[in-house]
C-alpha positions as CSV (number, residue, x, y, z in Angstrom):
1,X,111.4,91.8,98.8
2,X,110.0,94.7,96.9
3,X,113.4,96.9,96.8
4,X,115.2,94.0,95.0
5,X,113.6,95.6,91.8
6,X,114.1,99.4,92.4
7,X,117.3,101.1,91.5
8,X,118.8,104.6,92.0
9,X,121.9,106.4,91.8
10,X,122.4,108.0,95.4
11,X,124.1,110.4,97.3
12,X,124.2,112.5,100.5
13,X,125.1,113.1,104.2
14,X,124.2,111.1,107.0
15,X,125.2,112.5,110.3
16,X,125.2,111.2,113.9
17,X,124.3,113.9,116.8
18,X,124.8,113.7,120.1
19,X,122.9,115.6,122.3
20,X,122.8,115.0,126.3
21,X,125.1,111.6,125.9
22,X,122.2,111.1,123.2
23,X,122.9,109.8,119.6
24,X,120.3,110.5,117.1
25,X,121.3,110.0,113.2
26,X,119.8,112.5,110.8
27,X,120.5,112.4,106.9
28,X,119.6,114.1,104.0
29,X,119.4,111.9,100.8
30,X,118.7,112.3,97.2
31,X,118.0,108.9,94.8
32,X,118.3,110.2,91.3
33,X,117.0,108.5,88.4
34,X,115.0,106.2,90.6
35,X,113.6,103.0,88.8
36,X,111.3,100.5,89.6
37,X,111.0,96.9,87.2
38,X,113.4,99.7,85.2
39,X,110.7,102.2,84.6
40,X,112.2,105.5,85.1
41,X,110.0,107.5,88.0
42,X,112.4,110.2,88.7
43,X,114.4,112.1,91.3
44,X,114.2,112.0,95.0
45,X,115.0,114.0,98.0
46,X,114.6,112.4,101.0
47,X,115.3,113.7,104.5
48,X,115.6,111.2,107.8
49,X,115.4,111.8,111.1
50,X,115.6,109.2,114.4
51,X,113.2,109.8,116.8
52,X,112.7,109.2,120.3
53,X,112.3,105.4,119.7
54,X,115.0,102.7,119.0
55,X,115.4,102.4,115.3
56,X,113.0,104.7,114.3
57,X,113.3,106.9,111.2
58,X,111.3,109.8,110.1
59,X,110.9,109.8,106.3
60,X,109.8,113.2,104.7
61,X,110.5,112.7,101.0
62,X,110.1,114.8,97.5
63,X,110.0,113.7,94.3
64,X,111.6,117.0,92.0
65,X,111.1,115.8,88.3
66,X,110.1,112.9,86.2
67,X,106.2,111.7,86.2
68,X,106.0,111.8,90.0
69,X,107.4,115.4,90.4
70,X,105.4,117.0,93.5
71,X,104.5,113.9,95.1
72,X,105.2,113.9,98.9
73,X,105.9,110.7,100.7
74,X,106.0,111.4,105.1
75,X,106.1,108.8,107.2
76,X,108.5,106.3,109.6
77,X,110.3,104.0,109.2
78,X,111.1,101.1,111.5
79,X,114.6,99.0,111.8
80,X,114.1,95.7,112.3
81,X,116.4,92.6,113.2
82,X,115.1,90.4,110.4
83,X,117.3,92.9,107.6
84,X,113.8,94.4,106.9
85,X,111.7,97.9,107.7
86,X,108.6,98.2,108.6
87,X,107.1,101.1,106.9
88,X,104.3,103.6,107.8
89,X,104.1,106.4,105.0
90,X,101.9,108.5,103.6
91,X,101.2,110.0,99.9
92,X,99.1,112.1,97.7
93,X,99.5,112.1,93.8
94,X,99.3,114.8,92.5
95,X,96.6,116.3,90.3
96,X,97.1,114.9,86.4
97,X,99.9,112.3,87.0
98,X,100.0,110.1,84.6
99,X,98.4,107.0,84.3
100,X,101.7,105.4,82.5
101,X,103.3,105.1,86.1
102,X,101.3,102.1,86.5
103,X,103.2,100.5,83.8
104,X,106.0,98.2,85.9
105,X,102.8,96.4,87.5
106,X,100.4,95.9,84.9
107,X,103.6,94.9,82.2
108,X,101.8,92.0,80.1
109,X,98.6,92.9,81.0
110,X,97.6,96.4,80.4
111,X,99.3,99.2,78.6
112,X,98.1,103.0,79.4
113,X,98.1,105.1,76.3
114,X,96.5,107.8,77.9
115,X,94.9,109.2,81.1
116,X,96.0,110.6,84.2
117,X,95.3,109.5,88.2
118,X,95.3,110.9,91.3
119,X,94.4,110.2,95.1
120,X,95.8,109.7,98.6
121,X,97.5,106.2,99.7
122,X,99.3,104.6,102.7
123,X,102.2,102.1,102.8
124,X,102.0,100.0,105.3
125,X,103.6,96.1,106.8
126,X,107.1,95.3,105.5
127,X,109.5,95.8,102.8
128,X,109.1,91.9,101.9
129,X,105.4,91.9,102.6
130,X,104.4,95.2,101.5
131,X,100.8,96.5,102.1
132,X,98.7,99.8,101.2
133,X,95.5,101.4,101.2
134,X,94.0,104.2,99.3
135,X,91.7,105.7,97.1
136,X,92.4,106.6,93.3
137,X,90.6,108.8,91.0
138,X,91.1,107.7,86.8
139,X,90.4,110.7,84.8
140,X,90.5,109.9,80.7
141,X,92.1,106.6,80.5
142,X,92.7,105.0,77.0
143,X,94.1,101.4,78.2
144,X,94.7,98.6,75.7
145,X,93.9,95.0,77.3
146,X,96.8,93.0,75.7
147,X,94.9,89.6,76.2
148,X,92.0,90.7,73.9
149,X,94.0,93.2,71.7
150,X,90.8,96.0,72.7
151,X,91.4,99.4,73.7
152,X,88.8,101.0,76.0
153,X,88.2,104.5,77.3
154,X,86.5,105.4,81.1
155,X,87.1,107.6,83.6
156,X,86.1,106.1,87.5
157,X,87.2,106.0,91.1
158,X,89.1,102.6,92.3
159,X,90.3,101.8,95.7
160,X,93.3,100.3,96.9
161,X,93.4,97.4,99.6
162,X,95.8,95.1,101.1
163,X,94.8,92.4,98.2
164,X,94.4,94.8,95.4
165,X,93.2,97.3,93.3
166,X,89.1,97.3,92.8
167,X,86.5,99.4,91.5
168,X,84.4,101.1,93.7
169,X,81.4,100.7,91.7
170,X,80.2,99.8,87.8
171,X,82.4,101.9,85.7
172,X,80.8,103.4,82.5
173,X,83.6,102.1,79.5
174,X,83.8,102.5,75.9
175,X,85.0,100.8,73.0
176,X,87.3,102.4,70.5
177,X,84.3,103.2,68.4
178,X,83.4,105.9,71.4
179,X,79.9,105.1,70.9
180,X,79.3,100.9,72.1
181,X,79.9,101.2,75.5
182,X,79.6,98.9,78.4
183,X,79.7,98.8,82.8
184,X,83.1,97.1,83.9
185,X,83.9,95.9,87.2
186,X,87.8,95.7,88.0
187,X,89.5,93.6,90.3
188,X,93.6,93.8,90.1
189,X,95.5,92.0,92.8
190,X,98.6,90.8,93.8
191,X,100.6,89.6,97.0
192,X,103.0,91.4,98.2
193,X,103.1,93.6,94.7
194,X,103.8,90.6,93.2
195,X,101.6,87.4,91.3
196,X,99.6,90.1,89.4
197,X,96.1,89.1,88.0
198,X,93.1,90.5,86.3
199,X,89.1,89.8,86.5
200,X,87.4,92.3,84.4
201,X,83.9,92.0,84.5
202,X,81.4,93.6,81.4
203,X,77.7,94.0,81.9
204,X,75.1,95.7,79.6
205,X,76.8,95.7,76.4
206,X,75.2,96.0,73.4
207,X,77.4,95.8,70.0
208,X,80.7,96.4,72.6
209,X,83.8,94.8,71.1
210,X,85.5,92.5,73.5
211,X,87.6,90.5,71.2
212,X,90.2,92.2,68.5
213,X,92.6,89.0,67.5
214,X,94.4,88.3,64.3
215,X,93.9,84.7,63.0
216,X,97.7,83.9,64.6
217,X,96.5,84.7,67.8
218,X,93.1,82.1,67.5
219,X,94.9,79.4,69.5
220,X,95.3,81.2,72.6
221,X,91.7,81.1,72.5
222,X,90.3,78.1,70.7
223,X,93.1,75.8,71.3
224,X,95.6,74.6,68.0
């Protein structure tokens, strides 16, 4: 599932109190130096609390430093038999939060040198078949496609769905000339946050560069 690649040094209290011949279990938590496909998001406080309903947690969470730092996560959580949760929570990034933690899911594929993202998102399904939803706003990326050794610049909206990430309309790009630019169309999906691919689609270019290969790299193209 998705937590066999996050990692975190943890401590806290979780408590069991009985009210009216009524157990509830309540817990205060903090995951420091939380990583995910070892990129280093930061410290966590996390706060749970059962509610009325068998097996049912409510998650508010904080992240206090590290590129997430002021990003809420509320929500519940759901015990289930099958060694799994079922999750329903809630975020908002923050304004100017850096584009870089994208990093652990675009790794081979796109590397961020610049640019920051923000937007609301929900978690949803099961930790082994993960969903979410959302809506992201890109302000002043500078992304590298490794594939084509090009670097681009554009600024757009891009929402999340169960399948993927996807542009919500044409997206104005540039090349690293800041003048040839292009319209892109984005598609990013995966299953389950896992079996990454890209489609990026350019229309209306005119003297837009969307090759940048040394001659060592011509067989990944032409063939040896």
């Amino acid at each position: 599932g998705v937590l066999d690649s996050v990692d975190f040094r943890g401590n806290g209290d979780v408590k069991i109190c009985a009210v009216l011949k009524n157990p509830k279990l309540l817990g205060d938590l903090s995951l420091n130096k939380l990583k995910y496909n070892g990129f280093l998001y930061g410290d966590m406080d996390v706060a749970l609390k059962e509610t009325e309903k068998i097996g049912h947690l409510q998650m508010n969470s904080l992240f206090r430093s590290g590129p997430l730092k002021g990003l809420a996560i509320n929500g519940g959580l759901q015990l289930t038999q099958a060694d799994n949760l079922e999750m329903d929570l809630y975020g908002e990034l923050p304004r100017k939060t850096s584009l870089k933690i994208l990093d652990p899911f675009l790794k081979g594929i796109l590397d961020f040198r610049d640019g920051t993202v923000r937007g609301n998102f929900h978690v949803f399904g099961t930790t082994d078949e993960p969903k979410a939803e959302g809506l992201l706003s890109v302000e002043q990326a500078r992304v590298k496609v490794n594939y084509l050794a090009t670097e681009y610049t554009f600024a757009g909206n891009i929402k999340i769905t169960e399948k993927g990430l996807f542009s919500v309309r044409s997206i104005k790009v540039f090349d690293d000339s800041k003048k040839s630019f292009a319209w892109m169309k984005l598609a990013f999906t995966y299953k389950n946050f896992s079996y990454f691919s890209l489609d990026v689609q350019f229309d209306s270019l005119k003297n837009f560069k969307v090759l940048q290969t040394t001659e060592k790299e011509n067989s990944l193209f032409y063939g040896t």
